[in-house]
C-alpha positions as CSV (number, residue, x, y, z in Angstrom):
1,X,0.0,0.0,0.0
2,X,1.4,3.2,-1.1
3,X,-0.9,5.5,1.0
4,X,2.0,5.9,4.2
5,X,4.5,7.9,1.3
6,X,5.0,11.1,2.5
7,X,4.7,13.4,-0.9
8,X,6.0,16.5,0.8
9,X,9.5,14.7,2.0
10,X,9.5,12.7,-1.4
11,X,9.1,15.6,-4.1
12,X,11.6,17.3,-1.0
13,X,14.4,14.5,-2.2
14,X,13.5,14.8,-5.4
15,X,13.9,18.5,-6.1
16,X,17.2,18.3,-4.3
17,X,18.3,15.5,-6.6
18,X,17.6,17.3,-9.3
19,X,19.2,20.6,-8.0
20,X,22.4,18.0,-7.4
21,X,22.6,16.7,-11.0
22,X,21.8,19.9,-12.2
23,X,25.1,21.4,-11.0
24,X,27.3,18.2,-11.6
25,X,27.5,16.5,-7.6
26,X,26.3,13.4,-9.0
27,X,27.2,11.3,-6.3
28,X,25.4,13.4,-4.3
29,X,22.1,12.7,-6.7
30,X,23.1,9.0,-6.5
31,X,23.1,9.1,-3.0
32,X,19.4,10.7,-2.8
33,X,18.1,8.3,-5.6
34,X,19.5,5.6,-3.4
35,X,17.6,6.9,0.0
36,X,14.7,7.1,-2.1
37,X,14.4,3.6,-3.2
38,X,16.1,2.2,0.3
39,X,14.1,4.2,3.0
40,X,10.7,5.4,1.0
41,X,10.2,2.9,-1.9
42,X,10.5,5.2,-4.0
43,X,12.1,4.7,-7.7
44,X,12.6,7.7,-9.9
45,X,12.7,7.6,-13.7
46,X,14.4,10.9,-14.7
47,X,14.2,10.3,-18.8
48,X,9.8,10.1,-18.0
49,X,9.8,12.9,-15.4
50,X,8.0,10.2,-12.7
51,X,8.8,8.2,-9.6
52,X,6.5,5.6,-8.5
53,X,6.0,4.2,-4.5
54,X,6.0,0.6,-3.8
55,X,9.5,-0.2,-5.3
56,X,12.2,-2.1,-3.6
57,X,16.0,-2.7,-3.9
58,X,15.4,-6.3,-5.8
59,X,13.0,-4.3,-8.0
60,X,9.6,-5.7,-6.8
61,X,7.2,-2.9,-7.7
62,X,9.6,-1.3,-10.6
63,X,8.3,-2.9,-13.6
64,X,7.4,-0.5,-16.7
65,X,6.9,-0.6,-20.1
66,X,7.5,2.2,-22.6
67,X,7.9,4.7,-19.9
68,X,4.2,3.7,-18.9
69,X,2.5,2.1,-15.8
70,X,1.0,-1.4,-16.2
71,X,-2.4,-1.9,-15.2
72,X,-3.7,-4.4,-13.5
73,X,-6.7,-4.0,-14.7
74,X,-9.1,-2.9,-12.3
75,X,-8.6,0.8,-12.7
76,X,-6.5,1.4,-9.8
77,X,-2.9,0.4,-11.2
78,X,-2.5,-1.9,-8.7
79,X,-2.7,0.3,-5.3
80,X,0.3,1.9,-6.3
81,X,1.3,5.4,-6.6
82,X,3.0,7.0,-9.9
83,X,3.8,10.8,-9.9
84,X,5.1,13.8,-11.3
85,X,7.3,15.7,-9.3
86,X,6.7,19.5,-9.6
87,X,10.2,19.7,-10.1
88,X,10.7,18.0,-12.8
């Protein structure tokens, strides 16, 4: 269940990732990416502008296709959250 992410501390990270890679520390944006997935769960796809909640370090929860969410068919892709940062 992706309803206990906390968007405000999440698009937090993620503006500060991009600020990082933005001005060439990208070990510093590594390291962000990293407490992302590690600590919230969260996986960020920089070339589609999303992340998506529910991801974890052996990549349960990361599958895509095209850039694209797979549905599972009952409308609600699967309980799981996928956003765009309003930093991106």
């Amino acid at each position: 269940d992706s309803s206990s992410v906390d968007l405000e501390t999440v698009n937090s990270l993620i503006a500060a990732r991009l600020q990082a890679r933005k001005t060439g520390q990208f070990e510093e944006a590594d390291g962000i990416r990293d407490d992302l997935l590690k600590i919230h769960g969260v996986s960020v796809w920089d070339r589609e502008k999303t992340w998506r909640s529910g991801c974890s370090e052996s990549g349960s929860g990361m599958r895509r296709s095209g850039g694209r969410e797979q549905s599972s068919g009952r409308g609600d892709r699967g309980g799981r959250r996928t956003r765009e940062p309003k930093d991106f």
